[in-house]
PLY file of the C-alpha trace (Angstrom):
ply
format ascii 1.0
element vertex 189
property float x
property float y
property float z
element edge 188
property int vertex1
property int vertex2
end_header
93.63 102.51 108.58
92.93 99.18 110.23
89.69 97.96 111.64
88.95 94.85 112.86
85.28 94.36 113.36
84.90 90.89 112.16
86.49 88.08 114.78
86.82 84.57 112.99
84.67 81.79 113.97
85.60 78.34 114.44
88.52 79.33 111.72
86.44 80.65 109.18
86.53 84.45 109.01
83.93 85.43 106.73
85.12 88.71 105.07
82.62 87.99 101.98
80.97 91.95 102.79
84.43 93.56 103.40
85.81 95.77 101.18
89.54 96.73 102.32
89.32 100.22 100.01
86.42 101.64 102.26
87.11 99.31 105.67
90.78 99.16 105.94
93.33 95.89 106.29
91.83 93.53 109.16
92.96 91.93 111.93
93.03 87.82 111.37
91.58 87.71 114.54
88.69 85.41 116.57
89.03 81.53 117.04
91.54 79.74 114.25
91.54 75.51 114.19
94.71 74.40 116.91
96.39 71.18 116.55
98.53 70.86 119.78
102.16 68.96 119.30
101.00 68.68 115.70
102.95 69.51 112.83
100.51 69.39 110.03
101.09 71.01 106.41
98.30 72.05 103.95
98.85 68.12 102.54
97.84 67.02 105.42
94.64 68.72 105.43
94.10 67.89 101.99
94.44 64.05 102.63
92.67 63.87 106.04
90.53 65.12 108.52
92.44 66.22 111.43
90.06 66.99 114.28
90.58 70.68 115.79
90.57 72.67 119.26
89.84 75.88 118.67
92.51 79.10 120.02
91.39 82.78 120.22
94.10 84.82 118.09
96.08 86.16 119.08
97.48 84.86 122.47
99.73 83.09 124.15
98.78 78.98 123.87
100.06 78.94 127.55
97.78 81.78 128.83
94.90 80.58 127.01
94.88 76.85 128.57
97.13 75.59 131.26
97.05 72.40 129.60
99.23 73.62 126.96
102.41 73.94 128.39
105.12 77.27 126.81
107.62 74.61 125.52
105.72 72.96 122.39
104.82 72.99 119.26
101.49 73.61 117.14
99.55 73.87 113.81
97.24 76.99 113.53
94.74 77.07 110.80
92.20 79.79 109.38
89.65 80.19 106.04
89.46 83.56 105.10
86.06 83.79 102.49
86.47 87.31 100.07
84.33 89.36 98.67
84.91 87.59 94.52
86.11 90.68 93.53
89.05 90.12 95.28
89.69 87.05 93.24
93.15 87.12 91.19
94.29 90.52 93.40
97.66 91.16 94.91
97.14 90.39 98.72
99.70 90.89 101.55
100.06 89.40 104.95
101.68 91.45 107.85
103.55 88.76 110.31
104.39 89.60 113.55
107.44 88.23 115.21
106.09 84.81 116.83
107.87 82.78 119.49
109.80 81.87 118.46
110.01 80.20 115.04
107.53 79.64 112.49
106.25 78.49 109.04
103.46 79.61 107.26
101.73 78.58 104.07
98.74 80.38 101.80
96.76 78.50 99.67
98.94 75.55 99.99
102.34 77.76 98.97
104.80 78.24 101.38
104.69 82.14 101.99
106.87 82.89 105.15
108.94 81.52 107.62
111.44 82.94 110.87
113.76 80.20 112.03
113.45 76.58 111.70
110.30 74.40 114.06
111.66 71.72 115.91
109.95 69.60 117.51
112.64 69.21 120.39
114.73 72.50 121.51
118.11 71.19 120.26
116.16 71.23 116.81
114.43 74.51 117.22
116.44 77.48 115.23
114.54 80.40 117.08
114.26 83.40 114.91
111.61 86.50 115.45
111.30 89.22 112.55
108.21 90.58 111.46
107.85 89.70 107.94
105.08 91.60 105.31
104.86 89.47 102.01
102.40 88.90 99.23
100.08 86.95 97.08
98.07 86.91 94.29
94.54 85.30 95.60
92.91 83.21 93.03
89.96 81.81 94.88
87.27 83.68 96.89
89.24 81.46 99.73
92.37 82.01 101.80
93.65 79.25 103.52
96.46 80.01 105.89
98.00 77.01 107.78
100.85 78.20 110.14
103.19 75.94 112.56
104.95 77.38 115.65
107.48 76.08 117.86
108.59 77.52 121.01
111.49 76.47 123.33
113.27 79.40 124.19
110.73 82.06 125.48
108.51 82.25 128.41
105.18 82.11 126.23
104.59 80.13 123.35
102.71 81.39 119.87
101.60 84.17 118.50
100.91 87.23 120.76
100.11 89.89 117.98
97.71 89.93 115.65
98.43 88.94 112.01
96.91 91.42 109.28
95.60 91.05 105.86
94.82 94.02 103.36
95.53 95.00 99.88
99.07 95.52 98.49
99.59 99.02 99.66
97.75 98.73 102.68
100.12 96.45 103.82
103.48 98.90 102.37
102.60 101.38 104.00
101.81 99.46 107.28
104.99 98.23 106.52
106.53 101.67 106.60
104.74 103.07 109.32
106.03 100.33 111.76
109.84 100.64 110.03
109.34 104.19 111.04
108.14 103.76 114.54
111.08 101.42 115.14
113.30 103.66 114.05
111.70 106.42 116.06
112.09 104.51 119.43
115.50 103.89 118.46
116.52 107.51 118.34
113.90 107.98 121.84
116.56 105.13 123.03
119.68 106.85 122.62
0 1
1 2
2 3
3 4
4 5
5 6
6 7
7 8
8 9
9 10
10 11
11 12
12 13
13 14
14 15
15 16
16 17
17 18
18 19
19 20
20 21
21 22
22 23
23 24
24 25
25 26
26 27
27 28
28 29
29 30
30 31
31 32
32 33
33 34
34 35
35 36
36 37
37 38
38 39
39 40
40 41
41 42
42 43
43 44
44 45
45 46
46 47
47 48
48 49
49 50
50 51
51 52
52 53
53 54
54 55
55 56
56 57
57 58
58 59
59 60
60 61
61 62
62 63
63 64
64 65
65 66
66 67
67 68
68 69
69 70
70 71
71 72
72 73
73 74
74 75
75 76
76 77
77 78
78 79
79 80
80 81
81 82
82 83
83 84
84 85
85 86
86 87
87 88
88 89
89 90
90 91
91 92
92 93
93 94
94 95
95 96
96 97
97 98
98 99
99 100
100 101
101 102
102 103
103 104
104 105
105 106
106 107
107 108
108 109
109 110
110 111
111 112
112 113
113 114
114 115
115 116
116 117
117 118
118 119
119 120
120 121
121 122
122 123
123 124
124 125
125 126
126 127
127 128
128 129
129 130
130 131
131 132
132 133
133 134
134 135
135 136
136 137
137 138
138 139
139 140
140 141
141 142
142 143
143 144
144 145
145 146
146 147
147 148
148 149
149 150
150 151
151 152
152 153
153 154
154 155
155 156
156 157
157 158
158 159
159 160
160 161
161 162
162 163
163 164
164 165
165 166
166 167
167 168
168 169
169 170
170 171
171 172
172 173
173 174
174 175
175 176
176 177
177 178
178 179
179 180
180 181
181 182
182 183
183 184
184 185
185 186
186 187
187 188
């Protein structure tokens, strides 16, 4: 059950009225913060002020500006405001596979990662597996600050959408899409 009525806006998704039980898990989708050829961490923010371009999620950085070429490397960053009764709740976050290697931190915690960044392709370790983790929120804020690197595939960054919902929301989204996979397998052969 996943609806995605609310698009983020200027990387704030405001989720303060949404209640997953009755709405379903939700899309992370809408405009997140973009820092091109940056490689910032949740430090970073914390220190200083990094000045933002803004990136509808998700797409391609290449399709969305020419400027930004596929080879590269960027920071991504959303706040997710909840509803305070999600507040010390078991969260989880559905990854897709990104291109083509990522890192990704919640709340400041490093929370999932495919490959290794590099800034340069001999340092890139490309790596693309869908990942579905968790986290206990304690805030009535989520902030997710995600760096990509791409020098192996024809479009750079995250082409499917990223979800968030409660803790079996997100197992048995899980499991559906385990079973789907395994379904086109057999279709395969």
């Amino acid at each position: 059950n996943t609806s995605s009525t609310i698009d983020s806006e200027k990387g704030v998704l405001e989720l303060s009225n949404w209640d997953f039980n009755k709405d379903g898990c939700t899309a992370l989708q809408g405009q997140w913060e973009f820092y091109w050829q940056q490689l910032l961490t949740p430090e970073d923010f914390a220190t200083s002020a990094p000045v933002p371009s803004y990136i509808e999620m998700p797409t391609a950085w290449n399709k969305y500006n020419k400027n930004y070429t596929s080879d590269g490397y960027a920071t991504y960053r959303l706040t997710i405001k909840l509803n305070s009764k999600y507040r010390n709740t078991l969260l989880g976050l559905s990854v897709p596979s990104m291109s083509s290697s990522y890192k990704l931190w919640v709340n400041g915690e490093p929370f999932s990662s495919n490959g290794v960044i590099g800034r340069l392709k001999s340092s890139e370790y490309p790596k693309s597996v869908p990942t579905t983790n968790f986290f206990t929120n304690n805030t009535d804020k989520v902030n997710i600050v995600l760096q990509v690197s791409n020098h192996n595939f024809r479009d750079g960054g995250i082409r499917k959408n990223i979800y968030l919902g409660t803790q079996t929301q997100m197992l048995n989204k899980r499991e559906a899409s385990i079973a789907l996979e395994i379904f086109y397998f057999a279709v395969l052969l």
